[in-house]
C-alpha positions, 0 to 999 in steps of 0.5 A: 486485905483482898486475896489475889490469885496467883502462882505458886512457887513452892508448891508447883510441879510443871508450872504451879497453877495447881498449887496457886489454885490451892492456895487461893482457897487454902486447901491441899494442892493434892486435891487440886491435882487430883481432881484435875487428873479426873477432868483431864481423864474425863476429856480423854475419852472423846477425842474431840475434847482430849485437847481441853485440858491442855488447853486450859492449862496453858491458858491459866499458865499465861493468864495467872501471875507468879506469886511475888511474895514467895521466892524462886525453887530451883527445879532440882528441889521440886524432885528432892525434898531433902532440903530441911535436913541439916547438910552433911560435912564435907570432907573440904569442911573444918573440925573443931574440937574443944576441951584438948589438952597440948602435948610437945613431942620432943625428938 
């Protein structure tokens, strides 16, 4: 099966090209960000190529397709990672309770 680059979904911060970079070559998607903050960085310093990263951001944002296989994340979950842990019980939810005995209160 050929490998196809794509997008990621669950690994994304702004628009997920660095995650689907990292999932291409089946590395980390910290790397990639790391070493585009360096290149990023590098450009800054002259002011003719401050522009280039953006640049090529958005180029690859356009160019590169959602990954089809993965489904969507809702922009709340990228900041809150809570999503393994069971849910708490609401107030509104139903107590269940078993082994309990009856007992007629007679007035």
């Amino acid at each position: 099966m050929k490998k196809k680059l794509y997008r990621s979904r669950t690994h994304r911060i702004v628009a997920g090209v660095c995650g689907g970079i990292a999932e291409y070559f089946g590395i980390n998607p910290k790397y990639i960000r790391i070493g585009y903050l360096i290149f990023t960085l590098i450009c800054s310093i002259s002011i003719r190529f401050s522009f280039l990263p953006y640049g090529i951001y958005l180029i690859l944002v356009l160019a590169i397709p959602n990954n089809p296989n993965e489904e969507n994340q809702s922009f709340s979950s990228i900041f809150n990672r809570q999503q393994s842990r069971p849910s708490r019980r609401t107030s509104t939810s139903r107590k269940v309770i078993r082994d309990v005995k009856e007992k007629d209160i007679k007035k």
